[in-house]
C-alpha positions as CSV (number, residue, x, y, z in Angstrom):
1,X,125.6,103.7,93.8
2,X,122.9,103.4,91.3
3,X,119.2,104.4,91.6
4,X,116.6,102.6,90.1
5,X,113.7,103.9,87.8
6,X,111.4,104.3,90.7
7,X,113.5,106.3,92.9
8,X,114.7,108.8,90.1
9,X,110.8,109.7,89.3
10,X,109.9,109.7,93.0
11,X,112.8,111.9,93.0
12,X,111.3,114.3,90.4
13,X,107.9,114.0,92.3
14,X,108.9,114.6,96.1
15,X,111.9,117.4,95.9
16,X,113.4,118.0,99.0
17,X,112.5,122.1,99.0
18,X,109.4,121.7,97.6
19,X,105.8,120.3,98.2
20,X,104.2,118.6,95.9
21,X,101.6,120.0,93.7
22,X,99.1,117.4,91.9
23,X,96.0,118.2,89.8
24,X,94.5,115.6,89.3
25,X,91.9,115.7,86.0
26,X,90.9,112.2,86.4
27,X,87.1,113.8,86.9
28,X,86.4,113.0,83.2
29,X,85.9,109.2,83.5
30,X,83.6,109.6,86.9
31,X,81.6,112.9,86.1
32,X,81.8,113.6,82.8
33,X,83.7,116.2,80.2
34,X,84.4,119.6,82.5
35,X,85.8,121.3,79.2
36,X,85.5,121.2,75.5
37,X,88.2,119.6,73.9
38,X,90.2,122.8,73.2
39,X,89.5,124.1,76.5
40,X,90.9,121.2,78.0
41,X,94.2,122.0,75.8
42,X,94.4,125.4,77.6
43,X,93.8,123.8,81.0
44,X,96.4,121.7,80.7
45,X,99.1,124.1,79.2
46,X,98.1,126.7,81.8
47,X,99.2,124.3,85.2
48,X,101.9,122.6,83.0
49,X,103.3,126.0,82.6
50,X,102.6,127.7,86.2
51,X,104.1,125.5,88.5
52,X,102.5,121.8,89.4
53,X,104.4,119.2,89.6
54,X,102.1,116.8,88.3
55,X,99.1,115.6,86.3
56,X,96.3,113.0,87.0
57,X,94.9,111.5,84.3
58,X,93.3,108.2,82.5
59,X,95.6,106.3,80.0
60,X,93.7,106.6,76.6
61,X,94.0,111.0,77.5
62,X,97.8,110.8,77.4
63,X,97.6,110.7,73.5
64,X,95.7,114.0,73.1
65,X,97.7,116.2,75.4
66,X,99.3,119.4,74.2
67,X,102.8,118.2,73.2
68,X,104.2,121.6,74.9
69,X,103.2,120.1,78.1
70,X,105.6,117.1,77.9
71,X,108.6,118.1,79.7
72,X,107.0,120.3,82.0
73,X,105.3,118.5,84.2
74,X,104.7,114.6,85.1
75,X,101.8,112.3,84.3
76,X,100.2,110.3,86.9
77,X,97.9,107.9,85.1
78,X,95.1,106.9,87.3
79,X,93.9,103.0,86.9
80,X,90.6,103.2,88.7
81,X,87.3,104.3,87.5
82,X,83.2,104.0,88.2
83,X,80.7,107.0,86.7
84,X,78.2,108.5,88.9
85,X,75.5,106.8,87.2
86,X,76.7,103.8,88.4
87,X,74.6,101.8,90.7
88,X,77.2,102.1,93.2
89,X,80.2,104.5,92.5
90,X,81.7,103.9,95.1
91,X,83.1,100.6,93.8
92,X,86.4,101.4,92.0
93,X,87.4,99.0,89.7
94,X,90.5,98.4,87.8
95,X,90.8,99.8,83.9
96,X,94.6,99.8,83.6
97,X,97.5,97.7,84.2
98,X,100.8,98.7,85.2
99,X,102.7,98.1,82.5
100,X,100.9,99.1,79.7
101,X,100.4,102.8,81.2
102,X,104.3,102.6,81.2
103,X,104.3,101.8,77.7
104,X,101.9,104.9,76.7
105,X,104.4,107.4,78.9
106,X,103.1,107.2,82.3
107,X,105.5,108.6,85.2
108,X,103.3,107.0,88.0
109,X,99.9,105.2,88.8
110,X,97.2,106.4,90.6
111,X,94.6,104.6,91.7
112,X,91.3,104.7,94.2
113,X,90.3,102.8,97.3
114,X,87.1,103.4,99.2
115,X,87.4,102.3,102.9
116,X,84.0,100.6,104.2
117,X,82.5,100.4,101.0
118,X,80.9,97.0,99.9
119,X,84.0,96.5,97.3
120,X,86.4,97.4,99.6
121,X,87.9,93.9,99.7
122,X,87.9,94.0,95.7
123,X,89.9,97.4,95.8
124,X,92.2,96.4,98.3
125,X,93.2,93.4,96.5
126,X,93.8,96.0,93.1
127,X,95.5,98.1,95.4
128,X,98.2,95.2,96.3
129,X,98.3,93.6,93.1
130,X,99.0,97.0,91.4
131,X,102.0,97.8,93.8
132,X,103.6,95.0,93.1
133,X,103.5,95.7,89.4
134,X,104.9,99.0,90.1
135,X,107.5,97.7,92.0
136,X,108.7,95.4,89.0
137,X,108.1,98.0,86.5
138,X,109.7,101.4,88.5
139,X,106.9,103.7,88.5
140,X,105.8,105.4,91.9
141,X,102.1,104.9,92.9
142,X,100.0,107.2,94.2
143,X,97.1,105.3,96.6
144,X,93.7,108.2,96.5
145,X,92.4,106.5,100.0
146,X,88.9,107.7,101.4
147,X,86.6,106.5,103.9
148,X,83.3,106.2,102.2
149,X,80.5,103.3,102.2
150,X,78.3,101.8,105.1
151,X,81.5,100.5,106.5
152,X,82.8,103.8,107.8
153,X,78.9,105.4,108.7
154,X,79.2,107.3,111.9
155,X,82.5,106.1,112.9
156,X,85.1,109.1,114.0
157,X,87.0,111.1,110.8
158,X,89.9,111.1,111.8
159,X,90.2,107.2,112.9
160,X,88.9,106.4,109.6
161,X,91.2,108.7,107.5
162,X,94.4,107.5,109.8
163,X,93.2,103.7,108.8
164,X,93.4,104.8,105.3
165,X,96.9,106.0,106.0
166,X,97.8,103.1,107.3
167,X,96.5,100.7,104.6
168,X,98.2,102.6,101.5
169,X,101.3,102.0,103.7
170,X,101.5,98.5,104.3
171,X,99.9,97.2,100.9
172,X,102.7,98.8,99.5
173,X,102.0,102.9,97.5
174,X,104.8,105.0,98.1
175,X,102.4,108.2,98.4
176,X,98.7,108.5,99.7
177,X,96.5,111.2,99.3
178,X,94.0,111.7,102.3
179,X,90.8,113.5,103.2
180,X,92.5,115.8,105.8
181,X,89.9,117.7,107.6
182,X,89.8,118.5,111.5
183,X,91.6,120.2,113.6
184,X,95.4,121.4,113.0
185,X,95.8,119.0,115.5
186,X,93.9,116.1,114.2
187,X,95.6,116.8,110.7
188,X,99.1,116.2,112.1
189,X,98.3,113.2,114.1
190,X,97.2,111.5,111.1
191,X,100.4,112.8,109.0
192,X,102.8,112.1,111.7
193,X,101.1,108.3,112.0
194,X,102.4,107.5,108.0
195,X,105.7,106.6,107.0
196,X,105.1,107.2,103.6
197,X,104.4,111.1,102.2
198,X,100.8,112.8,102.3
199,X,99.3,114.6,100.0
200,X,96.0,116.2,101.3
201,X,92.9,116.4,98.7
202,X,91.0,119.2,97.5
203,X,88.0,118.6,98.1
204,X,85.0,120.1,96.5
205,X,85.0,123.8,95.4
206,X,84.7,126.4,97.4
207,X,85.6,130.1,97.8
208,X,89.1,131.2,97.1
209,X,89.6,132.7,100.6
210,X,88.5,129.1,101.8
211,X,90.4,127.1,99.6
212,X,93.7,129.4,100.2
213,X,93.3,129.0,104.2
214,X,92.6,125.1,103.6
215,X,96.0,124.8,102.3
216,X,97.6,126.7,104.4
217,X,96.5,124.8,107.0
218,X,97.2,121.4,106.1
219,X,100.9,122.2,105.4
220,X,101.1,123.6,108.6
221,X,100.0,120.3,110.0
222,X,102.9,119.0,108.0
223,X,101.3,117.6,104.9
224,X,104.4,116.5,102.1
225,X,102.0,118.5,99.5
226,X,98.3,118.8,97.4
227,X,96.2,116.7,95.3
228,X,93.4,119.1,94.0
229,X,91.2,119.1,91.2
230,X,88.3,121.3,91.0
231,X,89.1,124.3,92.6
232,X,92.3,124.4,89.8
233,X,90.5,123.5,87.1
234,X,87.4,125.3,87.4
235,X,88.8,128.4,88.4
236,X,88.4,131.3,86.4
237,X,92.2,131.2,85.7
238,X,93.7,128.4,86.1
239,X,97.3,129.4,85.6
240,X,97.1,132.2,88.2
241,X,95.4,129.6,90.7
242,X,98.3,127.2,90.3
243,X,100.8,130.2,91.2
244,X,98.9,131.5,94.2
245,X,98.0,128.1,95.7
246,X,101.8,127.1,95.0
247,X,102.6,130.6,96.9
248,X,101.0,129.7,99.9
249,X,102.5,125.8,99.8
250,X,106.1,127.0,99.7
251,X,105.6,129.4,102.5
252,X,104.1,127.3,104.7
253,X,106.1,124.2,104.0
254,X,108.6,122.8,106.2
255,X,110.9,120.9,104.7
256,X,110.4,117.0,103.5
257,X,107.8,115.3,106.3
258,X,108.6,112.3,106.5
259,X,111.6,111.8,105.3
260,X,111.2,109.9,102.0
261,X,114.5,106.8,102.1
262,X,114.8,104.6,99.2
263,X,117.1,101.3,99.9
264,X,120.0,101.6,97.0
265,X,118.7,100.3,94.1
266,X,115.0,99.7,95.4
């Protein structure tokens, strides 16, 4: 029975004793350079080499990646971007298309919606339009989905975040990565709503002792793996990061939740 494109690399992204371990470095486009350019290099070569699964980055940055990391580790290129000193950066806008990222070596997309911002119907319609393309073109797609804007001001977390769930699932990613935050409780009720696997973000940078009981935690509540960004990157060693966060994935992960099922040839 033959597998399509999609389903090998989604294959190589979700393995079935495994989470999933994302970095995503897409921070240069919105807040500027975090590392000098050799820096950077190291960064790279360091999670490459010490267990992620995969990187987030823009498409022009694919050309001046260490070539040792080819190989190692997969490349998520990310198709949305705004800068903080735009007037609003919350509006995510489109600076990609499918098939050219395929052409420069992508593995996936990645892109950004912002739930109840004032773009939200702009970024919804990017976020269609771009599964489609990754449909016809066999790359997986990775939907970032986060409640912020007036839209979602004072209304409950959790309903918000599970709304976001719900939205990467029926415009069509095949993975969303989600805000968890809450309650063990309120984390699994929003992983155990989506069809599709969760990845949990980061979030900001905080203390290792936080960070490491953070991710325990949301595998407990049954996330399918970890999207984080700053507290790899900007730790002190990022290579030893990578292998203690991915410690305390794997022995807190339960097998694949949800089941990922591809129709044959889909």
């Amino acid at each position: 029975m033959s597998r399509s494109g999609k389903s090998l690399r989604l294959e190589r992204l979700l393995k079935d004793q495994s989470p999933t371990f994302i970095v995503p470095l897409d921070h240069t486009v919105s807040d500027g350079p975090f590392a000098d350019a050799k820096s950077y290099d190291r960064i790279v070569s360091a999670i490459a080499d010490n267990g992620a699964d995969a990187l987030v980055v823009h498409k022009g940055r694919l050309a001046h990646l260490p070539k040792s990391a080819y190989g190692k580790i997969a490349f998520m290129v990310h198709i949305s971007a705004s800068t903080r000193y735009a007037p609003d950066p919350d509006y995510k806008y489109a600076v990609a298309d499918v098939e050219d990222c395929l052409r420069r070596g992508a593995d996936a997309i990645s892109l950004h919606v912002n739930l109840g911002s004032e773009t939200e119907d702009q970024q919804l319609r990017v976020l269609a339009e771009t599964a489609d393309a990754c449909e016809k073109y066999g790359l997986p797609l990775l939907a970032m989905m986060y409640p912020r804007g007036p839209g979602v001001k004072n209304k409950p977390l959790a309903e918000a975040v599970k709304h976001c769930a719900a939205l990467a699932v029926d415009l069509g990613a095949d993975i969303v990565k989600l805000p968890l935050a809450g309650t063990g409780a309120d984390m699994r009720e929003i992983v155990e709503s989506c069809p599709i696997p969760v990845v949990t973000a980061g979030g900001s940078q905080v203390t290792d002792v936080e960070f490491n009981q953070f991710v325990g935690d949301v595998m407990k509540a049954g996330a399918r793996g970890l999207a984080a960004g700053r507290n790899v990157f900007m730790a002190a060693d990022p290579g030893a990061k990578v292998r203690d966060v991915r410690r305390i994935m794997q022995t807190n992960f339960g097998g694949v939740r949800p089941q990922l099922t591809l129709a044959a040839g889909a």
